[in-house]
PyMOL CGO cylinders between C-alpha atoms (Angstrom):
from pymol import cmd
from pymol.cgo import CYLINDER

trace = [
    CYLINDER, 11.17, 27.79, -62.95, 9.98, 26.99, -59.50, 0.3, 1, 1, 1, 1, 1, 1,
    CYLINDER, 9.98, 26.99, -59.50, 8.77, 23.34, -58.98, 0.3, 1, 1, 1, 1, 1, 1,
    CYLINDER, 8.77, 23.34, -58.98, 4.75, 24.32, -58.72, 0.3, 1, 1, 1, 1, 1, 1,
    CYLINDER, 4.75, 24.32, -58.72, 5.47, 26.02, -62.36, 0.3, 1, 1, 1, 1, 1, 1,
    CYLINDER, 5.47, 26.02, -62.36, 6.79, 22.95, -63.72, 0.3, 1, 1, 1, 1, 1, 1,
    CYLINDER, 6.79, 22.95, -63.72, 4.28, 20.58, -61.90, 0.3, 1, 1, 1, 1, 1, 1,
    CYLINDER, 4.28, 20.58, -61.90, 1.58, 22.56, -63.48, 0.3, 1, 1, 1, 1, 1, 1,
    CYLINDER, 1.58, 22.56, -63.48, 2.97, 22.61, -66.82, 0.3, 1, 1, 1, 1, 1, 1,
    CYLINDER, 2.97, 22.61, -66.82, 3.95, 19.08, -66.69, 0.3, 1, 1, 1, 1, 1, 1,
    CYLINDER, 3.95, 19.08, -66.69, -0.31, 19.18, -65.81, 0.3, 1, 1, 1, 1, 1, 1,
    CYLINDER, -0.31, 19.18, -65.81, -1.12, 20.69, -69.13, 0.3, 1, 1, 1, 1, 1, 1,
    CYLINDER, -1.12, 20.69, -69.13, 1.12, 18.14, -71.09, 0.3, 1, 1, 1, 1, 1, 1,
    CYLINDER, 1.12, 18.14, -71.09, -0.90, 15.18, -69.36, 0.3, 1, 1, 1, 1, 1, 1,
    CYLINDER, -0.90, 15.18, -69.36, -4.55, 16.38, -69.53, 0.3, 1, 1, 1, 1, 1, 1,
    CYLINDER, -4.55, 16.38, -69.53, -4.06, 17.33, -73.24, 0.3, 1, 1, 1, 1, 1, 1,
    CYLINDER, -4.06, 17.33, -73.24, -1.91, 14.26, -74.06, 0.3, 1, 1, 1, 1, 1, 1,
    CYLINDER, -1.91, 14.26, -74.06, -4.75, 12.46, -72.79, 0.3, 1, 1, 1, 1, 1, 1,
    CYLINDER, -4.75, 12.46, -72.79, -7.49, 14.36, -74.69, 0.3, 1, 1, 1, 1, 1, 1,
    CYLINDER, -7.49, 14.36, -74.69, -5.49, 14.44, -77.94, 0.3, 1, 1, 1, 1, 1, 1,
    CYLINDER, -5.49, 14.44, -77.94, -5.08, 10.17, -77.71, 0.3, 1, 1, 1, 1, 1, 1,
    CYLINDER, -5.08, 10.17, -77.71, -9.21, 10.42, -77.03, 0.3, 1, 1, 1, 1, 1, 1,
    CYLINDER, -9.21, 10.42, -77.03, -9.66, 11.94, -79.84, 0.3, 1, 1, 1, 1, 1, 1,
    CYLINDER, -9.66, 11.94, -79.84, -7.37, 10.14, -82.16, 0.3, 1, 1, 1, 1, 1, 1,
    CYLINDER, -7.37, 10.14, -82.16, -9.11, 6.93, -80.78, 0.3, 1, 1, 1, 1, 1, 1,
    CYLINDER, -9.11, 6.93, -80.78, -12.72, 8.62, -81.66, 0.3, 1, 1, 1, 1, 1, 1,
    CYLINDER, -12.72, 8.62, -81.66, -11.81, 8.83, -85.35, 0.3, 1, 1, 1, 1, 1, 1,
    CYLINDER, -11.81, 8.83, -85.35, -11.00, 5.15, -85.54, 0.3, 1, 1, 1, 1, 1, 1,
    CYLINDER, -11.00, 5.15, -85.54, -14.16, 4.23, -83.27, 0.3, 1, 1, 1, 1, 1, 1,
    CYLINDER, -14.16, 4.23, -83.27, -16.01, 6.09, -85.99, 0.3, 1, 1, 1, 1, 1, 1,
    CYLINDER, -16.01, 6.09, -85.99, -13.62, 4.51, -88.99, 0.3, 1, 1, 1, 1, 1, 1,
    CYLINDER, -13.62, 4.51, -88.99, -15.29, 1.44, -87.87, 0.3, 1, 1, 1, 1, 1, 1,
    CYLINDER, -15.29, 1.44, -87.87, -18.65, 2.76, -87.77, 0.3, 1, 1, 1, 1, 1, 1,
    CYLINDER, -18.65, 2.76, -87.77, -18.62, 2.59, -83.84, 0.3, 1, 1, 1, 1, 1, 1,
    CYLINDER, -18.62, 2.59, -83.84, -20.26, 6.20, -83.37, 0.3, 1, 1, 1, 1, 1, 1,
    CYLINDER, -20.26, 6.20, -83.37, -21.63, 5.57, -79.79, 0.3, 1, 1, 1, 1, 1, 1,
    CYLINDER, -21.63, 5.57, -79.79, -17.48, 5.01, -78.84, 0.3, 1, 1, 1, 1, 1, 1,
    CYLINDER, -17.48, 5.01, -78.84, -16.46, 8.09, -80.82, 0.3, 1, 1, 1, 1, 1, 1,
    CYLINDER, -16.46, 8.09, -80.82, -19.09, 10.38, -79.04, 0.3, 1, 1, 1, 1, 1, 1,
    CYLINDER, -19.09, 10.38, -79.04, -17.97, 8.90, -75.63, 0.3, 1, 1, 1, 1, 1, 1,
    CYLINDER, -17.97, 8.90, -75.63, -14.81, 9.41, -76.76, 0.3, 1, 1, 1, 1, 1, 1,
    CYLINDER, -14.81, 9.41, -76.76, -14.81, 12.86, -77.57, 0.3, 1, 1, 1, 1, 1, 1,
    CYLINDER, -14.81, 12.86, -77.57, -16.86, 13.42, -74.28, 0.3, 1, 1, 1, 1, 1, 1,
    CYLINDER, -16.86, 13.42, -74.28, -13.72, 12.33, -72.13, 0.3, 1, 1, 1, 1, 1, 1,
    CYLINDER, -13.72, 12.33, -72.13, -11.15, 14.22, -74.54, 0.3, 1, 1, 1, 1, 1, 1,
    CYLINDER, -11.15, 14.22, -74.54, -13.12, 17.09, -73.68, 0.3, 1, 1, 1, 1, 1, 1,
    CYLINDER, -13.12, 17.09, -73.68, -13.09, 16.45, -70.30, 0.3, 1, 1, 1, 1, 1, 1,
    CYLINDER, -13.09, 16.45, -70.30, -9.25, 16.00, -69.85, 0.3, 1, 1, 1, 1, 1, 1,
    CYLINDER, -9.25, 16.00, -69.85, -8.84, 19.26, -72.12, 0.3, 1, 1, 1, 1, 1, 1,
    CYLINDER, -8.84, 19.26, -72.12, -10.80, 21.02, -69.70, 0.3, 1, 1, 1, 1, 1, 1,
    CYLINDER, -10.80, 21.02, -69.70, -8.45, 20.13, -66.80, 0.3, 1, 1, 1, 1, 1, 1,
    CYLINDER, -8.45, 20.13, -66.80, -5.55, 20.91, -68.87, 0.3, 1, 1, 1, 1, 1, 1,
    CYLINDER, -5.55, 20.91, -68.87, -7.48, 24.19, -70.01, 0.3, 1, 1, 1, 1, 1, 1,
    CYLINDER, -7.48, 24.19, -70.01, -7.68, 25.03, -66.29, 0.3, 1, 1, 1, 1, 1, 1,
    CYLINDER, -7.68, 25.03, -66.29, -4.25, 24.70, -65.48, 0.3, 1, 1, 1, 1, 1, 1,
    CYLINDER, -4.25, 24.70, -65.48, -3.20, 26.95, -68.20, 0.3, 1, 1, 1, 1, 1, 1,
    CYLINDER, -3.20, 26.95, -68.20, -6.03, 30.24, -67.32, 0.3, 1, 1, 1, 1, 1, 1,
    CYLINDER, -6.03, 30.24, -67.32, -4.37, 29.92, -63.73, 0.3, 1, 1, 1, 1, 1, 1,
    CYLINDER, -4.37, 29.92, -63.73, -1.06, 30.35, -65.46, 0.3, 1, 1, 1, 1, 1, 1,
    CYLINDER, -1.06, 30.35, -65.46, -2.34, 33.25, -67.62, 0.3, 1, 1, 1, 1, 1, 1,
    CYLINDER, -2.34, 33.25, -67.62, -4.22, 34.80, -64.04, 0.3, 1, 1, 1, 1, 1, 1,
    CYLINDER, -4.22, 34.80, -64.04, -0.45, 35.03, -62.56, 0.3, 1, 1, 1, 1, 1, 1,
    CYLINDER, -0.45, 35.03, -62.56, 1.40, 36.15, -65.59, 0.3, 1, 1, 1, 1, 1, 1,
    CYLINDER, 1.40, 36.15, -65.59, -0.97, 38.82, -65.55, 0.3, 1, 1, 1, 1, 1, 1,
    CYLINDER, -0.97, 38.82, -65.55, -0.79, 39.40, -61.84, 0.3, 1, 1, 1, 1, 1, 1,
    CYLINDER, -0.79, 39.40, -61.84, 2.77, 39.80, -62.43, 0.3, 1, 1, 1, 1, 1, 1,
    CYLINDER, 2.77, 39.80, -62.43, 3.36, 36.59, -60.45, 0.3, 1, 1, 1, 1, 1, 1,
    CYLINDER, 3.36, 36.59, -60.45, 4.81, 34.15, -62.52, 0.3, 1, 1, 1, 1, 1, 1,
    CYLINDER, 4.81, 34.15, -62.52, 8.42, 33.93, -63.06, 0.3, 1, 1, 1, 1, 1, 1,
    CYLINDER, 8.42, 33.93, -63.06, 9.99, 32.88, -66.22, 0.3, 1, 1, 1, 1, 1, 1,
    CYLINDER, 9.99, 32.88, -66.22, 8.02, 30.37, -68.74, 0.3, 1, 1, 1, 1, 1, 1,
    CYLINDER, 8.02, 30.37, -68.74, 10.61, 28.71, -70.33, 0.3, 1, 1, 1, 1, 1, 1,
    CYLINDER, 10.61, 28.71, -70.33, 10.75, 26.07, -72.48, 0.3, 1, 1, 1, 1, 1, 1,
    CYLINDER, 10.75, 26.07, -72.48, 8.10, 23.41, -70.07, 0.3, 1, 1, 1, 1, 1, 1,
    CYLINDER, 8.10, 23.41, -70.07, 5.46, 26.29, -70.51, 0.3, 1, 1, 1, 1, 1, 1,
    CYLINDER, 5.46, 26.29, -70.51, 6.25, 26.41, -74.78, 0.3, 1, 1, 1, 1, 1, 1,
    CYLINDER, 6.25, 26.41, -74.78, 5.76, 22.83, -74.85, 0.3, 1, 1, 1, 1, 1, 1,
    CYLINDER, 5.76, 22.83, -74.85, 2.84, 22.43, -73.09, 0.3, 1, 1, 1, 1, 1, 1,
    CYLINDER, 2.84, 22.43, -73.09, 1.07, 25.69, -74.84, 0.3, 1, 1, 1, 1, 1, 1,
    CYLINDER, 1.07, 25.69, -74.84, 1.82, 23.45, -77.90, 0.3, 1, 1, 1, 1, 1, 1,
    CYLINDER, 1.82, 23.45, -77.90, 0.40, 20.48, -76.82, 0.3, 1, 1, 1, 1, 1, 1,
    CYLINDER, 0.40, 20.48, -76.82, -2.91, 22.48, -76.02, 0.3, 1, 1, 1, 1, 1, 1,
    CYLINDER, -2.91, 22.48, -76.02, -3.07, 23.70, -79.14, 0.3, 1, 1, 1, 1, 1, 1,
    CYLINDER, -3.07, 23.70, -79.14, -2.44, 20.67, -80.91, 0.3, 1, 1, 1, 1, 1, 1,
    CYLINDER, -2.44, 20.67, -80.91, -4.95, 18.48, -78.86, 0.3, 1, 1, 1, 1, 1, 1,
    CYLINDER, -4.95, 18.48, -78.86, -7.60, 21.40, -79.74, 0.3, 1, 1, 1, 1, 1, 1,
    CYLINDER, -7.60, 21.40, -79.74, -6.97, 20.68, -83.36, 0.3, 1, 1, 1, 1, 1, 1,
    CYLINDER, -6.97, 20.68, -83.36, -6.96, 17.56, -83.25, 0.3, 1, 1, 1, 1, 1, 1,
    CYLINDER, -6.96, 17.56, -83.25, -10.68, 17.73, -81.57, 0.3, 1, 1, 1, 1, 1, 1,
    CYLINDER, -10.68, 17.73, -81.57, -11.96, 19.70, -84.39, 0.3, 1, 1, 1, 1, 1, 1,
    CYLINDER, -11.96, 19.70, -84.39, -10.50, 17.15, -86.90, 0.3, 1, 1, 1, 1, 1, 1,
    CYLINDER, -10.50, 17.15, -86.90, -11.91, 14.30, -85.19, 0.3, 1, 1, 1, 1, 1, 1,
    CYLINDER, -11.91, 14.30, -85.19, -15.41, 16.03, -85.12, 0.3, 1, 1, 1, 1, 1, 1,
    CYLINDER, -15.41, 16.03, -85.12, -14.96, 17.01, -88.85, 0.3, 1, 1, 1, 1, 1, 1,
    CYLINDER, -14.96, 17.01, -88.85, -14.03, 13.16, -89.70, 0.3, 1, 1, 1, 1, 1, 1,
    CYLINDER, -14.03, 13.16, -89.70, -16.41, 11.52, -87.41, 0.3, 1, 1, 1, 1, 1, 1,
    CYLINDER, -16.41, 11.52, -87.41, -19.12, 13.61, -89.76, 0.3, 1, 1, 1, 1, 1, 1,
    CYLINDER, -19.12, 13.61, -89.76, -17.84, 11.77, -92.65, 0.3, 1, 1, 1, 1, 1, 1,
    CYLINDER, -17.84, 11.77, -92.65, -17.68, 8.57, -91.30, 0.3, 1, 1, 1, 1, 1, 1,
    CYLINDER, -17.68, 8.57, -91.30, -21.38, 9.31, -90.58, 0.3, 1, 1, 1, 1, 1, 1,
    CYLINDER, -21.38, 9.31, -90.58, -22.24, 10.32, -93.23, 0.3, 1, 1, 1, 1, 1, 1,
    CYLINDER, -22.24, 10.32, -93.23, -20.50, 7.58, -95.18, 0.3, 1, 1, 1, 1, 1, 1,
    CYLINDER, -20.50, 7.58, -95.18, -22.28, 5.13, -93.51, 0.3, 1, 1, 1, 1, 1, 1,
    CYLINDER, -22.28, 5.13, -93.51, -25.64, 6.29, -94.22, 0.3, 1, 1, 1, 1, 1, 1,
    CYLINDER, -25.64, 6.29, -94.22, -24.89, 5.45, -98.07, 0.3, 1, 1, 1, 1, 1, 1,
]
cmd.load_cgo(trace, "trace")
């Protein structure tokens, strides 16, 4: 893996690290009924999983270029970590709702 590869995937795991701990922090802004902080939130967990989003397409461009060398285990773990912070995103919307709707009771 050539040292730009591993940069870049070492990218992914930040952005989406980040956005997964945004999101995590949403649902207990919203546990506590503090909706305005679990919107804002979200809004920067999106933002980071954007960037992290990014990285990964340019990845995908040169493996279908034919211009990336072998993945390897960096690239797994960072694929993961994308798709686990997008899950946890749709969780956190999905419980925020609840907390919403809890508190209207």
């Amino acid at each position: 893996m050539t040292p730009e590869m591993e940069t870049s995937c070492f990218g992914i795991i930040t952005y989406v690290g980040t956005a997964r701990s945004c999101f995590i922090n949403a649902i207990q802004c919203a546990k506590k009924g503090d909706f305005q902080e679990a919107d804002a939130l979200i809004s920067q967990g999106d933002e980071a999983y954007t960037q992290g989003h990014h990285i990964h397409a340019d990845l995908l461009t040169l493996d279908a270029n034919g211009k990336l060398e072998h993945g390897g285990l960096i690239l797994m773990h960072a694929e993961d970590q994308l798709m686990s912070a997008e899950t946890f995103r749709v969780l956190a919307e999905e419980f925020i709702d609840v907390y919403k709707k809890m508190n209207l009771q």
